[in-house]
C-alpha positions as CSV (number, residue, x, y, z in Angstrom):
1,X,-0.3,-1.9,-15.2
2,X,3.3,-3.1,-13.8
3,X,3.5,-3.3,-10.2
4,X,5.7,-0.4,-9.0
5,X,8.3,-2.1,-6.9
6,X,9.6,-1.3,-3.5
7,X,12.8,-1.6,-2.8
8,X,13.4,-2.3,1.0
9,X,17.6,-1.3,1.6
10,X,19.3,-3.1,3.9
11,X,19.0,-2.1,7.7
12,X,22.2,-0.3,7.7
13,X,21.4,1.7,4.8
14,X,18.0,2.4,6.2
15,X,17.2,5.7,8.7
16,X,16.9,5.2,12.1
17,X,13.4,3.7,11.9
18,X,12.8,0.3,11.7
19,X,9.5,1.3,9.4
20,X,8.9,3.8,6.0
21,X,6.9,7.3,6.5
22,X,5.4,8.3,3.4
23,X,5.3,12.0,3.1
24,X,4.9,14.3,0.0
25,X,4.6,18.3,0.3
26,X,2.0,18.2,-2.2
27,X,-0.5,16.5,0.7
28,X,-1.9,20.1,1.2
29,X,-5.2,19.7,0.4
30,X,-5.2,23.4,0.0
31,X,-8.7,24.0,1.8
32,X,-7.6,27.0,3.3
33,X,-8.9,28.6,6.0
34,X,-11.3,25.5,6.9
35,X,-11.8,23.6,10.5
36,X,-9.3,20.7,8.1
37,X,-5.9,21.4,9.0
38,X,-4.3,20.2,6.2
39,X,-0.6,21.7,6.9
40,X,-0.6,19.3,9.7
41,X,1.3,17.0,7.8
42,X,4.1,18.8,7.3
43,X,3.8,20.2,11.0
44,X,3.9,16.1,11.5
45,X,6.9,15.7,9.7
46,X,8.9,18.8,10.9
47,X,7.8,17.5,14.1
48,X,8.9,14.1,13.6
49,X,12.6,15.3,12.2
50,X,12.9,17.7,15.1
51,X,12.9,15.8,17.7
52,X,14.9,13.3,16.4
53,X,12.4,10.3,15.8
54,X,13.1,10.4,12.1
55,X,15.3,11.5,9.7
56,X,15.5,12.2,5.9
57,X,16.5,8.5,5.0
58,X,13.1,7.4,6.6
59,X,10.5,8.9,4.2
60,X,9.7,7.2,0.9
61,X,7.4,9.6,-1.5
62,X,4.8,8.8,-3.3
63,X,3.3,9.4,-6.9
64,X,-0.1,10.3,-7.8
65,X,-2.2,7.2,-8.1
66,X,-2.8,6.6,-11.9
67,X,-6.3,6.7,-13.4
68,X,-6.5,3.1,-13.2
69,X,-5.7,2.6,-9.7
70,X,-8.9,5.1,-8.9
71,X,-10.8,3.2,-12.0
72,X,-10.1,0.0,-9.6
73,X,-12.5,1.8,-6.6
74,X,-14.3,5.0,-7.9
75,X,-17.0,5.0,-10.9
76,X,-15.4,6.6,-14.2
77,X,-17.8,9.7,-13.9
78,X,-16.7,10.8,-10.9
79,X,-13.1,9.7,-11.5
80,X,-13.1,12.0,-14.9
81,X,-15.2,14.9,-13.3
82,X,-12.2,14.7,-10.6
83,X,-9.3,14.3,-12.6
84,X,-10.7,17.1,-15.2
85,X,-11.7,19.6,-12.1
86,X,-15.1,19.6,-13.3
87,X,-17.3,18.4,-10.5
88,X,-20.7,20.2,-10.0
89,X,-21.2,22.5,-7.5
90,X,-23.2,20.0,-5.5
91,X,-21.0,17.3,-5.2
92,X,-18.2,20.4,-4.1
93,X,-20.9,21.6,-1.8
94,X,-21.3,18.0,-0.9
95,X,-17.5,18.0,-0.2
96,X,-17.8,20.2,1.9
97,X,-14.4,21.5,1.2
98,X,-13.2,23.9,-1.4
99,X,-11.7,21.7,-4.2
100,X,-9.1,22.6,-7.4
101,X,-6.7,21.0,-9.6
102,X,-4.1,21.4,-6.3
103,X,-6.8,19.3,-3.8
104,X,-7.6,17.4,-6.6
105,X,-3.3,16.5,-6.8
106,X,-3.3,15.5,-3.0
107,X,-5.9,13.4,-2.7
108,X,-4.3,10.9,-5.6
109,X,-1.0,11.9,-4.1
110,X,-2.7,10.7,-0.9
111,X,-4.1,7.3,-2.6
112,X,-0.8,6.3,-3.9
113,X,0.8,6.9,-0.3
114,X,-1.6,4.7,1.0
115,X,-0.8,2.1,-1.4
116,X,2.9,2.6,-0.7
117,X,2.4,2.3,3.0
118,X,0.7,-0.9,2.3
119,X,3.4,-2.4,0.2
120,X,6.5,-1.2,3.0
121,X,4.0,-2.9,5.3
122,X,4.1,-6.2,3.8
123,X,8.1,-5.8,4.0
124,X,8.6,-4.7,7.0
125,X,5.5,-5.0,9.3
126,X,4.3,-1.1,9.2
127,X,4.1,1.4,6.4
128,X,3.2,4.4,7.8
129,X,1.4,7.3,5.8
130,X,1.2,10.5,6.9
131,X,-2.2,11.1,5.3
132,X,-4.7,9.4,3.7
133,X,-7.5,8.3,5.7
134,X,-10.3,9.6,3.7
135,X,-12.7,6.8,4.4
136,X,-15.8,9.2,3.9
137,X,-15.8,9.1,0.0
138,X,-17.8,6.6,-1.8
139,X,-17.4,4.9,-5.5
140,X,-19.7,8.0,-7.0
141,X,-19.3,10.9,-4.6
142,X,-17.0,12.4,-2.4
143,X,-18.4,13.9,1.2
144,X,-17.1,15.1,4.7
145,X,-13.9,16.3,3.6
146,X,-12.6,13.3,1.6
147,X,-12.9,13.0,-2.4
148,X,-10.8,9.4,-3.0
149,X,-11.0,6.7,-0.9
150,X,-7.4,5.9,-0.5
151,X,-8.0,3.4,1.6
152,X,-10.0,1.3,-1.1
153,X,-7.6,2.1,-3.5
154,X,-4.9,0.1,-2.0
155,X,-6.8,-2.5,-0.5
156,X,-8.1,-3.2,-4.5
157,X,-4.4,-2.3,-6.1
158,X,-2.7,-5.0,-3.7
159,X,-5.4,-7.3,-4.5
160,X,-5.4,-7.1,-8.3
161,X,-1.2,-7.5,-8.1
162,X,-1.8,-10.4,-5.9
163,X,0.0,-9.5,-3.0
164,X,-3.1,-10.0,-0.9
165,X,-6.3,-11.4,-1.1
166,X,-7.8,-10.7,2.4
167,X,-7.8,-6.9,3.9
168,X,-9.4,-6.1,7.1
169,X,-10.0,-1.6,7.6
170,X,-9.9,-1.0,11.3
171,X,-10.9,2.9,11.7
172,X,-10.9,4.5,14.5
173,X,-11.9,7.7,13.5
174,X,-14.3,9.8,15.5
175,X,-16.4,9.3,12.3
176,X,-18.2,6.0,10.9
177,X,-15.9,5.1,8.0
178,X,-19.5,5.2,5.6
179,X,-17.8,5.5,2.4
180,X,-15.6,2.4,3.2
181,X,-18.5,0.4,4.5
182,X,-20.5,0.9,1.6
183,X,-17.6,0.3,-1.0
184,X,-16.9,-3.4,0.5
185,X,-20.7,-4.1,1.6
186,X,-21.0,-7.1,-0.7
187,X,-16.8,-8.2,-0.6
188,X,-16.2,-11.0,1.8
189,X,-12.6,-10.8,1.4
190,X,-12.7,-7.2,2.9
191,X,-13.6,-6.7,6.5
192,X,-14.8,-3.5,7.9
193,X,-14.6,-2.6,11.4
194,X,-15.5,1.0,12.6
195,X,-15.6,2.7,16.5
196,X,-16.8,5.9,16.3
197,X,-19.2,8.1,18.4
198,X,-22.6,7.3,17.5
199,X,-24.4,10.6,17.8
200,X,-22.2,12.5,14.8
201,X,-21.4,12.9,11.4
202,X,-22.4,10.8,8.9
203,X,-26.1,10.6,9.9
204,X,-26.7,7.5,7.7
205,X,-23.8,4.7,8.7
206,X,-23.7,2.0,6.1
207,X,-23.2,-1.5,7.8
208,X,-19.4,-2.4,8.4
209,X,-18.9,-5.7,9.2
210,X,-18.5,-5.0,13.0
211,X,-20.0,-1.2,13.9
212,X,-19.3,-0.2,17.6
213,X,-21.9,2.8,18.2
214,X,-19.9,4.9,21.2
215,X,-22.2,7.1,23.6
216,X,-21.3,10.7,24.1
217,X,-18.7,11.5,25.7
218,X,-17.0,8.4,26.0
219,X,-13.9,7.9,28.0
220,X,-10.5,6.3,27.6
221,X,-11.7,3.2,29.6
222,X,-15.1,2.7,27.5
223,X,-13.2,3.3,24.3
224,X,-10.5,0.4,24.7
225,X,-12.9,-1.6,26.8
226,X,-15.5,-2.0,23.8
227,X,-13.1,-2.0,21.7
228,X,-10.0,-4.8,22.4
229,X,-12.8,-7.6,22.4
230,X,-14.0,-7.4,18.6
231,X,-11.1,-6.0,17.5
232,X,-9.1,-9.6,19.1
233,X,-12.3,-11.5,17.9
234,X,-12.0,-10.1,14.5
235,X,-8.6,-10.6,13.8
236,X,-8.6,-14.0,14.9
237,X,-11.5,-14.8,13.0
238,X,-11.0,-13.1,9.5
239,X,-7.1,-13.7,10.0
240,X,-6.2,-10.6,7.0
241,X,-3.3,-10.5,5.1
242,X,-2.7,-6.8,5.9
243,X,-4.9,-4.1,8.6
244,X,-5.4,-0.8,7.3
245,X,-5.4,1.3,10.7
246,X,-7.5,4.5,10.4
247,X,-5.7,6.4,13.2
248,X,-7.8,9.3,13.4
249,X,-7.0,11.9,16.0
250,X,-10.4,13.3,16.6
251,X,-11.9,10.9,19.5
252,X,-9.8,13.6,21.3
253,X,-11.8,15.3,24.2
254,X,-10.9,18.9,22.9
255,X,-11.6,17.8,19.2
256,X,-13.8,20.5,17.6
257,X,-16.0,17.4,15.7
258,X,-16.0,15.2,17.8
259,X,-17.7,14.4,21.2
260,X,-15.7,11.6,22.7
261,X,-13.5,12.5,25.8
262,X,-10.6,10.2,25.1
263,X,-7.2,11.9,26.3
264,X,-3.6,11.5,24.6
265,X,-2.9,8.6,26.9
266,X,-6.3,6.9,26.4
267,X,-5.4,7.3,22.1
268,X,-1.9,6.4,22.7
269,X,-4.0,3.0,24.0
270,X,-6.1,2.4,21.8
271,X,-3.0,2.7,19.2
272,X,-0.9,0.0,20.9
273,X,-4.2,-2.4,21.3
274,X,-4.2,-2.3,17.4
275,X,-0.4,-2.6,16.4
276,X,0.3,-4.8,18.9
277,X,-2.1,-7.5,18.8
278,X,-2.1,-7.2,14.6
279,X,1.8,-7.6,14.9
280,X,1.8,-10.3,17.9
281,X,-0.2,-12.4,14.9
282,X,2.2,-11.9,12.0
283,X,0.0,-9.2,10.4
284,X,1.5,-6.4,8.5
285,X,-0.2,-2.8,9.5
286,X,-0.3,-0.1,7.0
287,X,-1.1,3.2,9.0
288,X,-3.2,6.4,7.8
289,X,-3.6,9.6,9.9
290,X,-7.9,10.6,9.4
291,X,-9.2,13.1,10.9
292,X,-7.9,15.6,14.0
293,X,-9.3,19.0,14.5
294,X,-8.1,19.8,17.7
295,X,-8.8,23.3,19.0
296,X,-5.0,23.9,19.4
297,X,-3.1,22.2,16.5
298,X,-0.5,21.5,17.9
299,X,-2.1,18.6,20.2
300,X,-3.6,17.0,16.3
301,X,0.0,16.6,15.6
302,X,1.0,15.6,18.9
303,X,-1.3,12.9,18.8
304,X,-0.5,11.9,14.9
305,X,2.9,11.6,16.6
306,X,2.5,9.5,19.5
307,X,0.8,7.2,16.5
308,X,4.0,7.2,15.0
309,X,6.0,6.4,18.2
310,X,3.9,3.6,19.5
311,X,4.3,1.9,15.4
312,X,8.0,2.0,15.7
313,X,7.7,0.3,19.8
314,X,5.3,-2.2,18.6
315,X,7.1,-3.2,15.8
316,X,10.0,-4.1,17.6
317,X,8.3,-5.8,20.6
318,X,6.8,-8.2,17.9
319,X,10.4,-9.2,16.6
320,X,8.9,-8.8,13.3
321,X,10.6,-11.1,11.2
322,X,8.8,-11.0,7.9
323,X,5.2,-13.7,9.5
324,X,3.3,-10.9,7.3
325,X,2.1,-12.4,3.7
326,X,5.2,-11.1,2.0
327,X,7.1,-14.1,3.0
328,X,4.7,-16.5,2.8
């Protein structure tokens, strides 16, 4: 397959961001009436153009990822069963989500965004999806919302074009990453780091490379504190090519599934610990949004937000000046 090229314009034909958002109206995931708010991605972009942050020139779009980009991750059963809208009604069930041709559109839609954000990262130090995320899905199955590891998808695309060879996933979800754990168990060149409360969804957690189990209710203070020390160790000691930042909103204290009591500030934290130190080493980020079900939705997309905003000030306290392994 030729490698779809990016083409980066110069600054001064660029928006006002010093990064890409990657955005497609098709990310609906269509689930309806369902504790997923999936029309929180275009409340995130709305939100993102309205209060000036953004503007049109900003947002790339993506394509759907072909069949050989999912081939590259996901076994062909479960890729043709998905592409053909023919999955069983256990692995829907197993979803746990409605799914059609529509959901079935987003989530490769979803996977090519994340491969996109990826690529802008290499450019420009962030690539910023808004989606993606869906680090519960597995090579044969799809669980807990999430039906294509987008994730895996771009880590693997990159690697097969050559752009990188090593990819560290640091997800911060409220939920082990178990689909992404178990898809790189036996690759060295792929690190796996997950924080996530330890007493919740999934009830078997597949070994990352570094797991940090969180207690109940943990606070802003135990979150970063358990966290900055791997997450520096790691980083130093793997040194990836590219982080893939799981940026899920649902440590949240008022998160319907989750049981963490982290508050916007504390998550505007732990965002800043990752971008910051990543960038501060000449390591591109590529950023996906996760999970966020927030009783009210508008604090979800506040939070996806803040994400968003603390990208675009860590970026530009790292003078970013192409370190990442696009220039090497």
């Amino acid at each position: 397959m030729a490698v779809r090229p990016v083409v980066v314009p110069d600054r001064e034909d660029h928006g006002m961001l010093p990064y890409r958002l990657i955005y497609h109206e098709g990310y609906d995931l269509n689930y309806g009436q369902h504790v997923f708010p999936s029309q929180k991605y275009r409340l995130i972009r709305e939100r993102l153009l309205a209060d000036g942050f953004a503007c049109e020139e900003d947002f790339l779009t993506p394509e759907p990822a072909s069949v050989e980009d999912l081939l590259l991750v996901h076994d062909p059963g479960w890729v043709e069963r998905f592409i053909s809208n023919t999955l069983t009604r256990h692995e829907i069930m197993r979803l746990e989500a409605p799914f059609s041709g529509r959901t079935a559109d987003a989530f490769q839609l979803a996977a090519d965004g994340t491969t996109l954000a990826a690529r802008c990262a290499l450019e420009e130090g962030v690539g910023f999806n808004i989606g993606g995320g869906f680090h519960h899905a597995f090579r044969g199955h799809g669980e807990g919302f999430c039906a294509i590891n987008d994730l895996a998808v771009a880590v693997q695309r990159l690697r097969a074009d050559g752009l990188i060879r090593r990819a560290m996933v640091v997800d911060c979800d409220v939920h082990h990453g178990n689909g992404t754990a178990a898809i790189f168990a036996s690759e060295p060149d792929v690190f796996t780091l997950s924080i996530h409360q330890h007493n919740n969804y999934p009830a078997i957690k597949p070994p990352s490379t570094v797991d940090i189990h969180l207690p109940d209710g943990a606070s802003d203070e135990e979150y970063v504190s358990r966290l900055t020390e791997p997450w520096n160790a790691a980083l130093a000691g793997f040194s990836p090519d590219l982080v893939l930042y799981v940026a899920g909103a649902d440590p949240f204290y008022q998160d319907q599934l989750g049981g963490l009591s982290l508050t916007m500030d504390g998550l505007r934290q732990r965002d800043q610990l990752i971008l910051e130190t990543a960038l501060a080493r000449g390591v591109p980020v590529a950023v996906t949004m996760a999970g966020g079900y927030a009783l009210r939705i508008e604090d979800t997309v506040a939070i996806h937000c803040n994400t968003a905003y603390a990208a675009k000030a860590a970026l530009e306290a790292s003078a970013w000046n192409g370190r990442g392994v696009a220039r090497r």
